[in-house]
C-alpha positions as CSV (number, residue, x, y, z in Angstrom):
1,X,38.7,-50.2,11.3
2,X,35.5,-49.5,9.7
3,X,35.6,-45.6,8.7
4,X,32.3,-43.3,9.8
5,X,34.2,-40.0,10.0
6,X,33.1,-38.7,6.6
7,X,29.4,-39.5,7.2
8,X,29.8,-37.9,11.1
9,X,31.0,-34.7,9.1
10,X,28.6,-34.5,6.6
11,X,26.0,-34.8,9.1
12,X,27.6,-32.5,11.8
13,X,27.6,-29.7,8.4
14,X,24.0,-30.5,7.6
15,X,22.9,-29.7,10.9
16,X,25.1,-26.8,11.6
17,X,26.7,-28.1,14.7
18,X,30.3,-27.8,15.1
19,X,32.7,-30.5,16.7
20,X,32.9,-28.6,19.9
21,X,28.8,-28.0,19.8
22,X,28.2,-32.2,19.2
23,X,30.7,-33.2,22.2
24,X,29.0,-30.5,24.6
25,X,25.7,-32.2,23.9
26,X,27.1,-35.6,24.0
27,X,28.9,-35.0,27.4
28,X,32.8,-36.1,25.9
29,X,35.7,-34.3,25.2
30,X,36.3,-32.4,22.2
31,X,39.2,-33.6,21.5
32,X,37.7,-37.4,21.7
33,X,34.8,-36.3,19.4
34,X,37.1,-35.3,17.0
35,X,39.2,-38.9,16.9
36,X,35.5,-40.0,15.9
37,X,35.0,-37.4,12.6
38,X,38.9,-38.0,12.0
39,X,38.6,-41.6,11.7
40,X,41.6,-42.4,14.4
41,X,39.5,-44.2,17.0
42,X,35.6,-45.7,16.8
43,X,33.4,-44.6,19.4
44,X,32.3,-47.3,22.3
45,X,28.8,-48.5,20.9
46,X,26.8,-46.3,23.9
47,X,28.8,-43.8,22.7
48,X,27.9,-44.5,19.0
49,X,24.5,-44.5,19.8
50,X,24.5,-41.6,21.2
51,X,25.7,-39.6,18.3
52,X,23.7,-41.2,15.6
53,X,20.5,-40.1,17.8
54,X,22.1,-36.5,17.9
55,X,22.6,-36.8,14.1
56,X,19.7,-38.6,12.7
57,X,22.0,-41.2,11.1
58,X,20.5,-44.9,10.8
59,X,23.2,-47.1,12.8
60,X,22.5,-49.6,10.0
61,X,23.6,-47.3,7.3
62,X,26.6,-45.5,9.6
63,X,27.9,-49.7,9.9
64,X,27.7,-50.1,6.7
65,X,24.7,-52.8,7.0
66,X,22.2,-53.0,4.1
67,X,18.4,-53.7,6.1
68,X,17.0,-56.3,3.3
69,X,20.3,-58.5,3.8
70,X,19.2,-61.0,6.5
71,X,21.7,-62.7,8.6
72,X,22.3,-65.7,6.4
73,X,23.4,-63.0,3.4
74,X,25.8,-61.1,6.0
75,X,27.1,-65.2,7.1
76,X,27.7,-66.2,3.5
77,X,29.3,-63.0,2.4
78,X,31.8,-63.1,5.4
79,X,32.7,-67.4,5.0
80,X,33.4,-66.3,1.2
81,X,35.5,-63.2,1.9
């Protein structure tokens, strides 16, 4: 499972927003925001898209995508992995 919980936390600290503050604004549950920043579950992708416009984090960086990689790069890297 790919891991955003660090960069969530860091982001949630850097805007001065609690857990509890983020899931209010997000409409979820607490508790299910916190699964998110604790790396137990990933957010659905509406979800996820949600919080990176809350947080000002670049999907593309929170995924882990590098944007001067075009899609034969990312094909090659995953038929050699």
């Amino acid at each position: 499972m790919l891991k955003i919980g660090a960069i969530l936390a860091a982001k949630l600290e850097e805007k001065d927003l609690s857990q509890k503050e983020a899931a209010a604004q997000l409409n979820i549950n607490p508790k299910t925001f916190s699964t998110y920043v604790n790396d137990t579950y990933f957010p659905p992708l509406d979800v996820l898209s949600d919080i990176c416009r809350l947080l000002d984090i670049d999907i593309d960086h929170l995924l882990g995508l590098e944007k001067n990689n075009n899609m034969e790069d990312r094909k090659s890297t995953r038929l050699n992995s």
